[in-house]
N, C-alpha and C positions, 0 to 999 in steps of 0.2 A: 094889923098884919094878918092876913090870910094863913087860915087853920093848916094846909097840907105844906106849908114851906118849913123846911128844917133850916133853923140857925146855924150858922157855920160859929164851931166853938172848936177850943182846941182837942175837946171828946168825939166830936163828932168827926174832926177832923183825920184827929189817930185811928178812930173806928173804922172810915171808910178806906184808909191806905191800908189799912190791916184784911180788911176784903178784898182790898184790889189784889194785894201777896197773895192770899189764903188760893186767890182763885186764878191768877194767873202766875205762870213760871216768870220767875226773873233770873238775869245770869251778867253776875259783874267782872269783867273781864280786867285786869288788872295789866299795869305795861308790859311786866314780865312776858305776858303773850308775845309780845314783840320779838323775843329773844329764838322761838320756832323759825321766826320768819329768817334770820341767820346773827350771828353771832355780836355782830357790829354795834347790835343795840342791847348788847349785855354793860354791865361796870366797868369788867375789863377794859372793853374799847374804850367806854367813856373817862374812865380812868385815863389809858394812851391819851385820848385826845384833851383833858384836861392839861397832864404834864408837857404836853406839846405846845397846846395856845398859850399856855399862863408861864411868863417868865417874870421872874423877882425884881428887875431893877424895870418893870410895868409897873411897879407896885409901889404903894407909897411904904418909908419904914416896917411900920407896926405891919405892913397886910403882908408887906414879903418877908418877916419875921416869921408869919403863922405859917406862907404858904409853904419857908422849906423845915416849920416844925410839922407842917402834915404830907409833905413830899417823905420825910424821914420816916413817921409813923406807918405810909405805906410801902418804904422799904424796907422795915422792920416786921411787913406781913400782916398790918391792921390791913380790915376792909375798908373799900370810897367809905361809906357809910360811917363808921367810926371816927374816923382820920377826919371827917366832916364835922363830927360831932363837938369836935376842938376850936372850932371856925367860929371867931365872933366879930371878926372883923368887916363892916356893913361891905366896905370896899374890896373884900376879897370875896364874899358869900354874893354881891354884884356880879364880879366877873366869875364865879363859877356858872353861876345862872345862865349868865350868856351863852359863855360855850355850851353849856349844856343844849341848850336852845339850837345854838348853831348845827351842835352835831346830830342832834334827831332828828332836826328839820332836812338835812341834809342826807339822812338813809332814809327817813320818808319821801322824800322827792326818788332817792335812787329806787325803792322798792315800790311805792305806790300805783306808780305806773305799770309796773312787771305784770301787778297783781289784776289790775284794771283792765290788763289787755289780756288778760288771761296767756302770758310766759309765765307763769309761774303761779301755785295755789296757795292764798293764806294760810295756813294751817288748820286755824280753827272754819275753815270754811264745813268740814266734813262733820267736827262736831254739831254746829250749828245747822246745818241741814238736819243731822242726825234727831237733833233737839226738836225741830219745826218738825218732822214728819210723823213724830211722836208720842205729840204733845196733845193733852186730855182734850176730849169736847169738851163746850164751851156746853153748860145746860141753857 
């Protein structure tokens, strides 16, 4: 093996991600971001649009059991999140998925376009400009 190659080991590996960071800005944008872009893609709505697509006699026994013991939990004021946490049902945490799926796909179609054509500005467009015009030389 030729003297100047470095072994890929998992030290070496952490070492150089840990340089990569050290030396360049990273920024993890979580979906939340989404919610700038309007409302739709908050809980709430996903919430509306769960209790809209998902009815009980869709479901088998045990999954439309769960779904109107977490229909009740979040009329009792739990969050999606919570109310979910109760879900073990493969066949109802299935069709939650879906809508979910359904409904994003569906305000990203409505809003991606807006944003592409420039009707309308991401949000974090300005952040991220703001970040790139600011960001250290490179040595």
């Amino acid at each position: 093996m030729p003297t100047n190659v470095t072994v890929l080991t998992r030290d070496t590996a952490l070492a150089a991600l840990a340089d990569f960071f050290r030396e360049t800005p990273f920024v993890f944008f979580g979906s939340g971001l989404s919610c700038g872009v309007d409302p739709c893609f908050g809980m709430g709505a996903l919430q509306a649009a769960l209790c809209t697509a998902i009815q009980t006699d869709s479901l088998s026994a045990p999954a439309g059991l769960e779904w109107e013991t977490m229909k009740k939990a979040l009329a009792n004021g739990h969050d999606l999140e919570s109310a979910l946490d109760q879900v073990s049902s493969e066949e109802l945490l299935t069709r939650v998925r879906s809508v979910t799926a359904d409904h994003l796909v569906g305000r990203d179609r409505e809003f991606s376009w807006k944003i592409a054509s420039g009707e309308m500005e991401w949000p974090a467009a300005r952040l991220i400009a703001r970040m790139v015009s600011h960001r250290p030389r490179r040595r």
